[in-house]
Chimera marker file (.cmm) of the C-alpha trace (Angstrom):
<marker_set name="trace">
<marker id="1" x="-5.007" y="-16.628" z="2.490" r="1" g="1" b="0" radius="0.5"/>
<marker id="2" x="-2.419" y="-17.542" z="-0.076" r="1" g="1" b="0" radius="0.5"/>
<marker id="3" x="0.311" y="-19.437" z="1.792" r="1" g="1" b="0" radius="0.5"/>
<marker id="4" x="2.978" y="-18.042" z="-0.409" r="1" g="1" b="0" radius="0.5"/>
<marker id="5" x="3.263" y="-14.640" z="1.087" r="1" g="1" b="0" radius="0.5"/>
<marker id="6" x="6.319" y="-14.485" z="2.744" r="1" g="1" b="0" radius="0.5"/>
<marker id="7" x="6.322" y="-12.190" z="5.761" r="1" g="1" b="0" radius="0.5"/>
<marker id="8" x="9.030" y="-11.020" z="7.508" r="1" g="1" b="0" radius="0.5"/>
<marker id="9" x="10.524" y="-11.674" z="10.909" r="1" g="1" b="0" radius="0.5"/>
<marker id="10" x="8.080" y="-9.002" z="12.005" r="1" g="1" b="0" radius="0.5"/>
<marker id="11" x="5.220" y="-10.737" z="10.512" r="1" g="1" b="0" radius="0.5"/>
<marker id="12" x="4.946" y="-7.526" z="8.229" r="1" g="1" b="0" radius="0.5"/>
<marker id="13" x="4.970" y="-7.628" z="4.145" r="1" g="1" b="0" radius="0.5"/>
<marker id="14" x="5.417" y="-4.417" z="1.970" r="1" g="1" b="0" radius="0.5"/>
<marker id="15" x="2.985" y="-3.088" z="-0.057" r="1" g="1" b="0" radius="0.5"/>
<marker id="16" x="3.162" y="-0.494" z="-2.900" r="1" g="1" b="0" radius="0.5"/>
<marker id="17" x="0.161" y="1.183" z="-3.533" r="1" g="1" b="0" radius="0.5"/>
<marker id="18" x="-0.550" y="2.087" z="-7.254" r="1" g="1" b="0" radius="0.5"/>
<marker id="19" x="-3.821" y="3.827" z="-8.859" r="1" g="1" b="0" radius="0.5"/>
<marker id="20" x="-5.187" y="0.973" z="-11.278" r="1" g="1" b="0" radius="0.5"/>
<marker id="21" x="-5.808" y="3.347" z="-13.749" r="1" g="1" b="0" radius="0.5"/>
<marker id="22" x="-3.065" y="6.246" z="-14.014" r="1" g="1" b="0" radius="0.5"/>
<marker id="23" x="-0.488" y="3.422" z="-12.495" r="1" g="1" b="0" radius="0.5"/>
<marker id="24" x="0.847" y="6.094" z="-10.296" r="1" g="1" b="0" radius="0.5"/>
<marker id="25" x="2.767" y="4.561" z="-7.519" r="1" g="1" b="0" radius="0.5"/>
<marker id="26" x="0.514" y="6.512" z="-4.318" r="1" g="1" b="0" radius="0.5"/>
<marker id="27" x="1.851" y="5.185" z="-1.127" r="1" g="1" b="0" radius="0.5"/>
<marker id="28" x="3.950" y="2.332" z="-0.012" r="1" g="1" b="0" radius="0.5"/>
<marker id="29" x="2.798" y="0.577" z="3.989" r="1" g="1" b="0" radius="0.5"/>
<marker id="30" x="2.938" y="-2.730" z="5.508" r="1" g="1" b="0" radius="0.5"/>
<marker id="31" x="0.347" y="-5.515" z="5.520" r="1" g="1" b="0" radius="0.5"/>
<marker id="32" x="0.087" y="-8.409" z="8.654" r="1" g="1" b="0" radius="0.5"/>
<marker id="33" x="-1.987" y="-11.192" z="7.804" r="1" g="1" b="0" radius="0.5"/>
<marker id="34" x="-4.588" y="-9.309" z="9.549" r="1" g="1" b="0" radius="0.5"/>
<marker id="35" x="-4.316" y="-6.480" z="7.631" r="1" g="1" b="0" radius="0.5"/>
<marker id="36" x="-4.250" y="-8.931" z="4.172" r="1" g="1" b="0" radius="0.5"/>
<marker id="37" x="-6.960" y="-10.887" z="5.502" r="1" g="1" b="0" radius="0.5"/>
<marker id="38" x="-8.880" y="-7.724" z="6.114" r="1" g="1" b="0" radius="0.5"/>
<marker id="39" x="-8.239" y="-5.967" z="2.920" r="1" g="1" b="0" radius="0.5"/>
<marker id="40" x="-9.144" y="-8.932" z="1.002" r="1" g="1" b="0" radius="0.5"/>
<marker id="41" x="-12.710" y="-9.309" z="2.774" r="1" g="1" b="0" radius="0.5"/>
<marker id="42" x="-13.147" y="-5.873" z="2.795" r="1" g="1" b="0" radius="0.5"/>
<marker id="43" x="-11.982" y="-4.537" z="-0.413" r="1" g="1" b="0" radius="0.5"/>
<marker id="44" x="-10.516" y="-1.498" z="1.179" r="1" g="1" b="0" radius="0.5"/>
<marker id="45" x="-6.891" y="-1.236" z="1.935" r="1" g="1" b="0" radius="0.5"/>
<marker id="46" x="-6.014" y="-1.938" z="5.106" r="1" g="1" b="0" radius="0.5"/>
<marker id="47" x="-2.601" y="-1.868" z="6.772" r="1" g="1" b="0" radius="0.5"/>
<marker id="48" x="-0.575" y="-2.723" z="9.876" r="1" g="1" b="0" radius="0.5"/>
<marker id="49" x="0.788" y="0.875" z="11.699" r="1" g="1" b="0" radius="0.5"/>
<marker id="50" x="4.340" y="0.297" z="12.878" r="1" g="1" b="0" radius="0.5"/>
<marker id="51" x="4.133" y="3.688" z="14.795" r="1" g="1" b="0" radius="0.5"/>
<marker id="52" x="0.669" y="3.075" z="16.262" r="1" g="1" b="0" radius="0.5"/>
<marker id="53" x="1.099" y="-0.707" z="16.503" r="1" g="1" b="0" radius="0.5"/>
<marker id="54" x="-2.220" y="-1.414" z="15.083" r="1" g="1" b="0" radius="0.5"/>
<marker id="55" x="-4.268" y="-2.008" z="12.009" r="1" g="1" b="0" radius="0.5"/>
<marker id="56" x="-5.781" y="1.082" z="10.257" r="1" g="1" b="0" radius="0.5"/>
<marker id="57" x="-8.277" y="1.061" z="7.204" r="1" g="1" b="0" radius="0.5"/>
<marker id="58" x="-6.615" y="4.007" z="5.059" r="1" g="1" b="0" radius="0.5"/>
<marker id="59" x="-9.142" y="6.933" z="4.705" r="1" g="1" b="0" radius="0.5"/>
<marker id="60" x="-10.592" y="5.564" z="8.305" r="1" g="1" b="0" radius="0.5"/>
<marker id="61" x="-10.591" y="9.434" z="9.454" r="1" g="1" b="0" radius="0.5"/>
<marker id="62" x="-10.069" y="11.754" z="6.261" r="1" g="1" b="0" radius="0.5"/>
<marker id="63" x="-12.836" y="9.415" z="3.974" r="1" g="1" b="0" radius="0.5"/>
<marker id="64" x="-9.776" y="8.985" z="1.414" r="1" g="1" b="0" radius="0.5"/>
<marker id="65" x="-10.328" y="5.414" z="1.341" r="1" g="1" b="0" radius="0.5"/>
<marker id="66" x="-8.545" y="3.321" z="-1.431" r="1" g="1" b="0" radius="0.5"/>
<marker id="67" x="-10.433" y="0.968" z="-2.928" r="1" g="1" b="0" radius="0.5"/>
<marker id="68" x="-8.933" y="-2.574" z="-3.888" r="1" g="1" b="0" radius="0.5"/>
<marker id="69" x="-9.137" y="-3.589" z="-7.403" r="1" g="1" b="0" radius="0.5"/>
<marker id="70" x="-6.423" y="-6.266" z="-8.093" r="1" g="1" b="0" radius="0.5"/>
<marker id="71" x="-3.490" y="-7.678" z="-5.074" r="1" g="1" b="0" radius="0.5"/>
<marker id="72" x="-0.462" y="-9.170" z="-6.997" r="1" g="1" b="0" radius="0.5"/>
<marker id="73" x="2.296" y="-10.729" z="-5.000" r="1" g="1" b="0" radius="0.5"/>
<marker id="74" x="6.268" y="-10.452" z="-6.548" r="1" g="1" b="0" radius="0.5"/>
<marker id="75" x="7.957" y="-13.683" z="-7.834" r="1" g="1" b="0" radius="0.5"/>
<marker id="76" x="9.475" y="-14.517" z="-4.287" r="1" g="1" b="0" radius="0.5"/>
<marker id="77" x="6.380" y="-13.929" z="-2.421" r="1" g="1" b="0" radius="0.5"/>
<marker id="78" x="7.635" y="-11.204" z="-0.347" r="1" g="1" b="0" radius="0.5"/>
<marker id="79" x="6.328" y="-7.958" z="-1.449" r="1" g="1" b="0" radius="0.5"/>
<marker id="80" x="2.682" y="-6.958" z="-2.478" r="1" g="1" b="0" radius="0.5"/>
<marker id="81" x="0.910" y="-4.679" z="-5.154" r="1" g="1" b="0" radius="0.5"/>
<marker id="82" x="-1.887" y="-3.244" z="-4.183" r="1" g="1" b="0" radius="0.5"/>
<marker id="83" x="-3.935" y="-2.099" z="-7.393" r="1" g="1" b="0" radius="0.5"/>
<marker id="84" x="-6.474" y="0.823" z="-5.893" r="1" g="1" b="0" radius="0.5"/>
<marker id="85" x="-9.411" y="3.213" z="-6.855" r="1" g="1" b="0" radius="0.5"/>
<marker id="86" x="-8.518" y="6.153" z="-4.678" r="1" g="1" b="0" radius="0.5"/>
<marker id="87" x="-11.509" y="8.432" z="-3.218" r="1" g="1" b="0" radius="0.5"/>
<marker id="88" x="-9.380" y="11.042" z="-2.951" r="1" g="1" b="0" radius="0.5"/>
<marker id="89" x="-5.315" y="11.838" z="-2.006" r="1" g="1" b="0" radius="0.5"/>
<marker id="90" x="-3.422" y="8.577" z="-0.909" r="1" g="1" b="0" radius="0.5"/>
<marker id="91" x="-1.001" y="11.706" z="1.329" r="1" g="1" b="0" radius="0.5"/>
<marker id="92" x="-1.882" y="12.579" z="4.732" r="1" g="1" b="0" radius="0.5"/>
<marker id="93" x="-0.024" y="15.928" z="3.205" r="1" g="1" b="0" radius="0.5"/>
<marker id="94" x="-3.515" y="16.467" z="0.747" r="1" g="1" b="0" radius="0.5"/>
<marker id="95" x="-1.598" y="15.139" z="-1.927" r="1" g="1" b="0" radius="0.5"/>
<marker id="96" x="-2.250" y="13.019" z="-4.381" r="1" g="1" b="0" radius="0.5"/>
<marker id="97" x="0.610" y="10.860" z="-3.910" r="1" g="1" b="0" radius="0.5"/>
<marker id="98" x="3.630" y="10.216" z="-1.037" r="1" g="1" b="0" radius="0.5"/>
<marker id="99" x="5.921" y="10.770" z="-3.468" r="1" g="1" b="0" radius="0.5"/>
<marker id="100" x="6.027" y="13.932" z="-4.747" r="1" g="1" b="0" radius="0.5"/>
<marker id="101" x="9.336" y="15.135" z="-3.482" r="1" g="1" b="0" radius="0.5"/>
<marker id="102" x="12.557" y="14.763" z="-5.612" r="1" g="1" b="0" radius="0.5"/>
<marker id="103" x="15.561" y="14.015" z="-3.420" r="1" g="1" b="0" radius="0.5"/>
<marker id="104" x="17.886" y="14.100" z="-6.349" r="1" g="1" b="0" radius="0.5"/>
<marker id="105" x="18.298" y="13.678" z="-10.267" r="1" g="1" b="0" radius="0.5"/>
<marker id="106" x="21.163" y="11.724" z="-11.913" r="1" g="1" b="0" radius="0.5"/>
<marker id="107" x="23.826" y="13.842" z="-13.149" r="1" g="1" b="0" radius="0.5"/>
<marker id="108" x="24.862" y="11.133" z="-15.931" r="1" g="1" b="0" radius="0.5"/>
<marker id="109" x="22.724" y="8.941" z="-17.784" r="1" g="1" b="0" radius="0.5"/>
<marker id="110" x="24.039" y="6.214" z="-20.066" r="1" g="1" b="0" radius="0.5"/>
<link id1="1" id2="2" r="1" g="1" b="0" radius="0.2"/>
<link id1="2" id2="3" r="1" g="1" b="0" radius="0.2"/>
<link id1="3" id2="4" r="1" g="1" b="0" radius="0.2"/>
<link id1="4" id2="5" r="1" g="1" b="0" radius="0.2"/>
<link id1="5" id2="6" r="1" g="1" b="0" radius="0.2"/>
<link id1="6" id2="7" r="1" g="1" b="0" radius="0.2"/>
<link id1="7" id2="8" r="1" g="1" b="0" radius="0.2"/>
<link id1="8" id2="9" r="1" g="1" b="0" radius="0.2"/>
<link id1="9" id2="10" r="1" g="1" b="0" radius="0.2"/>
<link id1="10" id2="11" r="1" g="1" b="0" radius="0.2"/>
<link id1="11" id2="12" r="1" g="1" b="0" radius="0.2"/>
<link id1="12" id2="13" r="1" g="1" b="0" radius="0.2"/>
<link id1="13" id2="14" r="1" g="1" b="0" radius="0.2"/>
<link id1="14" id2="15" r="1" g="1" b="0" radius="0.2"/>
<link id1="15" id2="16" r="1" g="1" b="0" radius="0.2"/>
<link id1="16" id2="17" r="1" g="1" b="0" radius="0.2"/>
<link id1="17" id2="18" r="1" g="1" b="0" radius="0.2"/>
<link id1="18" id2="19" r="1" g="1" b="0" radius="0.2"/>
<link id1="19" id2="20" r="1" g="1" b="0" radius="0.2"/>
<link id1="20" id2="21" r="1" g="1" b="0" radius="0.2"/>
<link id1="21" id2="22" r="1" g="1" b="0" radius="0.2"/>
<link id1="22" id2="23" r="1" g="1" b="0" radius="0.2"/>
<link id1="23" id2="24" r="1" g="1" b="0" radius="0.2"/>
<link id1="24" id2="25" r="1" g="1" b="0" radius="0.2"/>
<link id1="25" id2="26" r="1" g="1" b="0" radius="0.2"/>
<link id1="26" id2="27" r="1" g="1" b="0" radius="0.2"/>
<link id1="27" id2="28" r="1" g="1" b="0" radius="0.2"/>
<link id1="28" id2="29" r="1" g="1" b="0" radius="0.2"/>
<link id1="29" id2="30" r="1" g="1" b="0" radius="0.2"/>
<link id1="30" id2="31" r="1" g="1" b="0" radius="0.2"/>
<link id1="31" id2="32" r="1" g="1" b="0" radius="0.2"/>
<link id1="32" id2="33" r="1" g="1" b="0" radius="0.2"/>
<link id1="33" id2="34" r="1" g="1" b="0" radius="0.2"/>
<link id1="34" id2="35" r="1" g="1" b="0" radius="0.2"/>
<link id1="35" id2="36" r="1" g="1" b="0" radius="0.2"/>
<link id1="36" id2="37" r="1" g="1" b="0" radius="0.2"/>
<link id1="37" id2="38" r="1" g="1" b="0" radius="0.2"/>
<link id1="38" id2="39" r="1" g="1" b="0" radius="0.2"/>
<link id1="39" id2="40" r="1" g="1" b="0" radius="0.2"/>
<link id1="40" id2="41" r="1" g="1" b="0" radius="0.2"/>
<link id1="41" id2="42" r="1" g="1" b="0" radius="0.2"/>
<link id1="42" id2="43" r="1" g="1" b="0" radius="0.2"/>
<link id1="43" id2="44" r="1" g="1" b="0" radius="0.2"/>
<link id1="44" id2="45" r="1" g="1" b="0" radius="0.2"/>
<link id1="45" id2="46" r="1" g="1" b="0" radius="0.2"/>
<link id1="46" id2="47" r="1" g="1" b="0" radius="0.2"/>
<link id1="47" id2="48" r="1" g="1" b="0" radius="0.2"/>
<link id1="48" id2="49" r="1" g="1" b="0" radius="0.2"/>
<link id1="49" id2="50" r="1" g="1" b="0" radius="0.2"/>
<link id1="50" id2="51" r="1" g="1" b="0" radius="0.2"/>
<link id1="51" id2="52" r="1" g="1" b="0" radius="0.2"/>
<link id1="52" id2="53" r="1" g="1" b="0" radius="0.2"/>
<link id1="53" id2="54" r="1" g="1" b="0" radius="0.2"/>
<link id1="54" id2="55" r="1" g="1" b="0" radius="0.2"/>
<link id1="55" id2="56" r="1" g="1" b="0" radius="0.2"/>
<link id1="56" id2="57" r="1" g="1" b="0" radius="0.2"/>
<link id1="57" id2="58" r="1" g="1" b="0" radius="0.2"/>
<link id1="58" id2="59" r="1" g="1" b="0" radius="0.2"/>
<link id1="59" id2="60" r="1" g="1" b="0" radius="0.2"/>
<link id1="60" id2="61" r="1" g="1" b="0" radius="0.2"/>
<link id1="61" id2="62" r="1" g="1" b="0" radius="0.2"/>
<link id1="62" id2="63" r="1" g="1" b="0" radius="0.2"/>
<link id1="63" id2="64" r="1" g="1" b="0" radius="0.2"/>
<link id1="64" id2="65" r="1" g="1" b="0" radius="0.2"/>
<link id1="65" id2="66" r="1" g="1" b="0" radius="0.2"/>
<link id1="66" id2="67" r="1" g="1" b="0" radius="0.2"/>
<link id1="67" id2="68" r="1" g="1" b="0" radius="0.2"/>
<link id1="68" id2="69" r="1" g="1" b="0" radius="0.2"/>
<link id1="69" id2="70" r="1" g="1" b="0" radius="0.2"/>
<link id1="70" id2="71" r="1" g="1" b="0" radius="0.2"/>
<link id1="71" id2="72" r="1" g="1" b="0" radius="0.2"/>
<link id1="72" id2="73" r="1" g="1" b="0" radius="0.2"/>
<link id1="73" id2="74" r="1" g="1" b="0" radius="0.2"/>
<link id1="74" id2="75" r="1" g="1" b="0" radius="0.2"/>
<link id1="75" id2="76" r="1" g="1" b="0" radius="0.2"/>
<link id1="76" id2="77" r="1" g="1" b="0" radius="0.2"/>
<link id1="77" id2="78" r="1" g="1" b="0" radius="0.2"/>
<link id1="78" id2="79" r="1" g="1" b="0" radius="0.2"/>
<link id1="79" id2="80" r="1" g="1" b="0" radius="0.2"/>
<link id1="80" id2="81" r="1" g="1" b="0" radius="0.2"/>
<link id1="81" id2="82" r="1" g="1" b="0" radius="0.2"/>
<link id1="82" id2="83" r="1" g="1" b="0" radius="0.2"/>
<link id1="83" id2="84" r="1" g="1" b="0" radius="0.2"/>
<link id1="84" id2="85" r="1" g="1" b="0" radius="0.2"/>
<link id1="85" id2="86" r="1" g="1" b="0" radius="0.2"/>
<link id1="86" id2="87" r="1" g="1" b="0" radius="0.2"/>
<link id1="87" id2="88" r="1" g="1" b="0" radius="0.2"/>
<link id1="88" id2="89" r="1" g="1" b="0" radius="0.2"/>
<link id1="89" id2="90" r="1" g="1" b="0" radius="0.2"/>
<link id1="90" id2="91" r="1" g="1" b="0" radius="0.2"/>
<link id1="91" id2="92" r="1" g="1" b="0" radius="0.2"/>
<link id1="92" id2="93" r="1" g="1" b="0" radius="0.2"/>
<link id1="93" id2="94" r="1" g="1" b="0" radius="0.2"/>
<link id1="94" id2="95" r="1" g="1" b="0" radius="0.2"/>
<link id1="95" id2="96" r="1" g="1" b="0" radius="0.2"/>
<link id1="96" id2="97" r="1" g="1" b="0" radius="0.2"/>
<link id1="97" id2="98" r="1" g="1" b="0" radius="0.2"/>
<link id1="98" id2="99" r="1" g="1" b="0" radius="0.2"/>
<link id1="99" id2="100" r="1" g="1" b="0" radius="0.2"/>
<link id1="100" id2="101" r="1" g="1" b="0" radius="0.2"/>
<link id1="101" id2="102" r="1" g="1" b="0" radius="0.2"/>
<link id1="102" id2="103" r="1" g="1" b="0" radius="0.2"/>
<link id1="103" id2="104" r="1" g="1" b="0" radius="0.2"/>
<link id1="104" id2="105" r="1" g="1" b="0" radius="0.2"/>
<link id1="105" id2="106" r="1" g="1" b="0" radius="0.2"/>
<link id1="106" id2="107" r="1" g="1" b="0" radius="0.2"/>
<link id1="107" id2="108" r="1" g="1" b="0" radius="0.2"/>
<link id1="108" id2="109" r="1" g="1" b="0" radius="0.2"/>
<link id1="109" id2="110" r="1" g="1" b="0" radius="0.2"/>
</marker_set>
């Protein structure tokens, strides 16, 4: 595994989740190296549960699996992008993304 992933005191790295071909942001998890390691011998995202203190394959129980095409890493090594076929909704709300709820608009724009 790339040494230049920087994880955090946690041992945990974020990952944003985009569809490689609309490059709609879906979801946004963690990664451990286990979780890294897993995903990139598997080629299905797979992420570290902070609630559940565990790994989990996404799609593991509702088949909604995502499907790794490309990883990137950012410029300091510290976050990931995960670029994903999606069988189905990356929500565990049925929809198609996590973020599909607008907490506010700007009232000015330059």
């Amino acid at each position: 595994m790339n040494q230049e992933i920087k994880f955090d005191a946690d041992g945990l790295v974020p990952a944003i989740i985009q569809d490689a071909n609309t490059k709609q942001v879906l979801m946004f998890a963690y990664m451990n190296a286990d979780a890294l390691r897993a995903t990139i011998e598997t080629g299905y995202a797979t992420f570290w549960s902070r609630r559940r203190q565990k790994l989990w394959r996404k799609g593991e129980t509702s088949g909604n699996v995502l499907h790794v095409r490309e990883l990137y890493y950012d410029c300091d090594g510290d976050a990931l992008l995960v670029l994903c076929d999606p069988a189905g909704p990356a929500c565990h709300t049925g929809e198609i993304t996590c973020f599909y709820r607008a907490l506010s608009r700007p009232s000015h724009t330059p």
